[in-house]
C-alpha positions in Angstrom: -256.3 -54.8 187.5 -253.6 -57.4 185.9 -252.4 -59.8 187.7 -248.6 -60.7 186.8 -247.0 -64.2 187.9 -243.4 -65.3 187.5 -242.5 -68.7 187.9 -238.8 -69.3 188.7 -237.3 -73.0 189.7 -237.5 -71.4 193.5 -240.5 -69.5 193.7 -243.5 -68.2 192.5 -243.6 -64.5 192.7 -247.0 -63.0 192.7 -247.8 -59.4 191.5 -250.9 -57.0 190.8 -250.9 -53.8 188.9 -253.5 -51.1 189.1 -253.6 -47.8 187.1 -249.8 -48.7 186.0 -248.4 -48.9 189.8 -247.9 -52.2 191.7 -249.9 -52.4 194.8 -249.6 -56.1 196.3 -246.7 -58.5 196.0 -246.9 -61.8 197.1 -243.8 -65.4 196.6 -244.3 -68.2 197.6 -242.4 -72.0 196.8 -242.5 -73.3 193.4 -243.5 -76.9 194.3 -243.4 -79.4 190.8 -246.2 -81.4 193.3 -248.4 -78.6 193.9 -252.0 -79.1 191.8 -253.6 -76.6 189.8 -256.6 -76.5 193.1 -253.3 -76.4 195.5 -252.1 -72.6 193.5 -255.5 -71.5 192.6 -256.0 -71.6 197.0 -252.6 -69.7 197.2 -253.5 -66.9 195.0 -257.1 -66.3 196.5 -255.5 -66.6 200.3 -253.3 -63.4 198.7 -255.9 -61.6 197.0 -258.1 -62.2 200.1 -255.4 -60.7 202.3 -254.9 -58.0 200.3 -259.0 -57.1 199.8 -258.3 -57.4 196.0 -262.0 -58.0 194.4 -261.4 -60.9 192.1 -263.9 -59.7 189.3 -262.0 -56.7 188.8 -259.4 -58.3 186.7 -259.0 -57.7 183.3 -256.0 -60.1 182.6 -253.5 -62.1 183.5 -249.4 -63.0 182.2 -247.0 -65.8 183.4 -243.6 -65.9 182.7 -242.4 -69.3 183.3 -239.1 -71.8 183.7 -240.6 -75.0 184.5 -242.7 -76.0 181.5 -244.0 -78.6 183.5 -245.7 -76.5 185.5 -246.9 -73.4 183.4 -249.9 -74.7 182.7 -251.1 -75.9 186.3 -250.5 -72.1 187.1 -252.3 -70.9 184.3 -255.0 -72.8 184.7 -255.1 -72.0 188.6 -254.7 -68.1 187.9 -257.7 -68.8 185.5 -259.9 -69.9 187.4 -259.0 -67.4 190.4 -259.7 -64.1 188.4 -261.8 -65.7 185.4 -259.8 -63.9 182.0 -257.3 -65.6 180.0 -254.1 -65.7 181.4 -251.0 -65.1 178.4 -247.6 -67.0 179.1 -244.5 -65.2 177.6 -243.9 -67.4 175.0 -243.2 -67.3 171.1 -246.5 -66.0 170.3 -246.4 -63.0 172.9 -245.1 -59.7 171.3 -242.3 -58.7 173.6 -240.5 -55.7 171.6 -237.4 -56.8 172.8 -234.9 -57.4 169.3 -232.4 -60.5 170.7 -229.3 -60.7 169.1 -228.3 -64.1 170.2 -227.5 -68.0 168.3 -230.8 -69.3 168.8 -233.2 -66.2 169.9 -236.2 -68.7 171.2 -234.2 -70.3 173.9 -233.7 -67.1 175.5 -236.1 -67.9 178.9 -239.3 -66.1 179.7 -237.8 -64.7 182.7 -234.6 -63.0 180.8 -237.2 -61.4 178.1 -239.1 -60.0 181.1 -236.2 -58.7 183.3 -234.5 -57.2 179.9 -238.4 -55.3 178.7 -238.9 -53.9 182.3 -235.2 -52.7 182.8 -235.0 -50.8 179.1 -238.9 -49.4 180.3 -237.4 -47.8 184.0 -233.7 -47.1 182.9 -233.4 -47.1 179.1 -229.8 -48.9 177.6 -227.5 -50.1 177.8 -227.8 -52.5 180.4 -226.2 -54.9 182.5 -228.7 -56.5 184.5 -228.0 -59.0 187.5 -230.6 -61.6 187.9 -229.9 -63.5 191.2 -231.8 -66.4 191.7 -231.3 -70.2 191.7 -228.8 -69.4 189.4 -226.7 -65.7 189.0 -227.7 -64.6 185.5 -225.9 -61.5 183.5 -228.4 -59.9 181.1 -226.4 -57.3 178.4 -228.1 -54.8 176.5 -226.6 -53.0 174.2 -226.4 -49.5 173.2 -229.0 -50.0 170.4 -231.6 -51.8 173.3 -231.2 -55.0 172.0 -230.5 -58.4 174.2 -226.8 -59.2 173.2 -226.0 -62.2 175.5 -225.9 -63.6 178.8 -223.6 -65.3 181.4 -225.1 -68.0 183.9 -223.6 -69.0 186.7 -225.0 -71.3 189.6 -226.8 -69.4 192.1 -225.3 -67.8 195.5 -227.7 -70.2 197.5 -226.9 -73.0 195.1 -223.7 -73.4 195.2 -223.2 -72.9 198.9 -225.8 -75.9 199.3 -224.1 -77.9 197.3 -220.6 -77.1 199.6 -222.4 -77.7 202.3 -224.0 -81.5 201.3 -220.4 -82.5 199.6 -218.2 -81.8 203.0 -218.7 -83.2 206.1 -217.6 -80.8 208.5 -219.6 -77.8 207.1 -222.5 -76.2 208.4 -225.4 -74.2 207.1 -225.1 -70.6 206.7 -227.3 -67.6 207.4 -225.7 -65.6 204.2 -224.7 -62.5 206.0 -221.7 -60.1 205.4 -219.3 -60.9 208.4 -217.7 -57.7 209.8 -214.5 -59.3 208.7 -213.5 -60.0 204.8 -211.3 -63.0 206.5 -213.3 -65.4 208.8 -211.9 -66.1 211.8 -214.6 -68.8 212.2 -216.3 -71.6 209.5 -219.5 -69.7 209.6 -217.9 -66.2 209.0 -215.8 -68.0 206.4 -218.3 -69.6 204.9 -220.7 -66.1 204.9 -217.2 -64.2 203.6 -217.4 -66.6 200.7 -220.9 -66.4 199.4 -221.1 -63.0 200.0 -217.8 -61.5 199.5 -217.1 -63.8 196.6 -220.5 -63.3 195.1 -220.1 -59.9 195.2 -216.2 -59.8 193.7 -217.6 -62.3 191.1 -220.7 -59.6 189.8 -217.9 -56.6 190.2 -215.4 -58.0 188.1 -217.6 -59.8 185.7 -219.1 -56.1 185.0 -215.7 -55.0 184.4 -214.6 -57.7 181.8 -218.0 -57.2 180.0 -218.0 -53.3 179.9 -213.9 -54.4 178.4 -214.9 -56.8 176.1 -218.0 -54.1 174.6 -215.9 -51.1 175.1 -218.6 -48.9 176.4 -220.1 -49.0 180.0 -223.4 -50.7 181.1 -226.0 -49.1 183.8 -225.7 -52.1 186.1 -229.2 -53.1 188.0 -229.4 -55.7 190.1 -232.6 -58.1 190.5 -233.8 -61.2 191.7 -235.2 -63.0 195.0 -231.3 -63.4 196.5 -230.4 -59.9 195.4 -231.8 -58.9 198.6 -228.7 -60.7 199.8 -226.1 -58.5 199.1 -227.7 -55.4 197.6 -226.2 -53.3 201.2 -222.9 -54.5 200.2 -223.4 -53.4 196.2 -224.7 -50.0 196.5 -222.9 -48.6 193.2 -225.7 -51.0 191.3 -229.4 -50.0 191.5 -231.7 -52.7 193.3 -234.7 -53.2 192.0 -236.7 -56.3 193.4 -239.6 -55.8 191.1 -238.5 -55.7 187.8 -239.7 -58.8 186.6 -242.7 -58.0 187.2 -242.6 -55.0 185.8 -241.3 -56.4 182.1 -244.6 -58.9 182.6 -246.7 -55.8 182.9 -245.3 -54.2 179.7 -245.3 -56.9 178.2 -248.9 -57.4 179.0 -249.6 -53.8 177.5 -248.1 -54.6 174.0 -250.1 -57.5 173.7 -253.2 -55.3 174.0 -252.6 -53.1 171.6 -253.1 -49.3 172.4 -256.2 -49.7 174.8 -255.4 -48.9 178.2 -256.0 -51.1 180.9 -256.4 -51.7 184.5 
């Protein structure tokens, strides 16, 4: 078995892969605070739950954006499952070619999302990542990464409105039957939901403009779950991170198979 880890500025997301299919997923908070003892507990309550056999790991990868906090995880994963954990990293063969300004500041989590999408759906690509922030992933007709758009997050930015104006309340960040609210929570909803959605739809169109061919669009990430009902022409896919991690896990093996 592999166990797969992504470590995003929200949440940890947890996955284990046997005989190439994922059978357990697990998230839980990414806390800066958290000790290496505190995740190593976490991820033996989940194996326990899920009557995983710890010795029956052959490896381990992290994809990670908090530096500060990569190596606590590995180092909990470590000692949980006892083999080396990899990190997606500069030294981790990804086989993605990245046709960007400055190809090593391309985050782990974008080289994973981009490697499992091309592995399920082939190119090109437009892939939308929503998590603390809304990322747009491009790859082009030749598989290669050609760019990104970040924008601050559906969750994010709704916060933000929230803490910055006095008479606003928290939302649950559902679509209201109504495009126009007739009350501040529809409104509010309307807006992160609505607007999120017309931002992603017209965003695909200027892109798929600006390249001049069109882009399988996929969407991804822990708030895609959000608005995926409402976005139907785009195909959902909740576990594509984890599935880049796996592939990429696989080419850093070489051509033994594992489980």
């Amino acid at each position: 078995m592999i166990l797969t880890l992504d470590l995003g500025n929200t949440n940890l997301y947890v996955g284990v892969y046997h005989e190439d299919q994922l059978i357990a997923t697990y998230r839980t908070y990414s806390d800066k605070k958290r000790s290496s003892d505190g995740y190593r507990e976490i991820l033996q309550f989940f194996l326990l739950q899920e009557h995983l056999d710890v010795n029956a790991f052959t490896g381990a990868i992290l994809s990670s954006v908090i530096p500060s906090l990569s190596g606590t995880i590995v180092s909990a994963a470590e000692k949980v499952i006892h083999v080396p954990c990899l990190q997606v990293g500069q030294k981790i063969k990804s086989g993605l070619p990245i046709h960007i300004d400055h190809p090593l500041e391309l985050g782990a989590d974008l080289v994973s999302d981009a490697v499992g999408a091309i592995h399920k759906y082939g190119y090109p690509l437009l892939i939308v990542d929503l998590g603390t922030a809304t990322k747009y992933l491009v790859v082009d007709q030749n598989g290669a990464f050609d760019g990104c758009i970040i924008a601050p997050g559906i969750k994010v930015s709704y916060q933000a409105l929230v803490e910055e104006t006095a008479q606003l309340m928290e939302i649950e960040y559902v679509a209201p039957k109504n495009i126009v609210g007739k009350n501040s929570k529809d409104s509010l909803n309307s807006g992160a939901i609505y607007g999120t959605i017309a931002q992603i739809r017209e965003l695909k169109r200027m892109i798929e403009a600006s390249l001049g061919y069109s882009l399988k669009p996929i969407l991804t990430g822990g708030n895609a779950i959000l608005i995926q009902k409402e976005l139907n022409e785009f195909q959902y896919d909740d576990q594509l991170i984890l599935d880049g991690l796996y592939e990429i896990y696989k080419k850093n093996q070489g051509d033994a198979h594992h489980e």
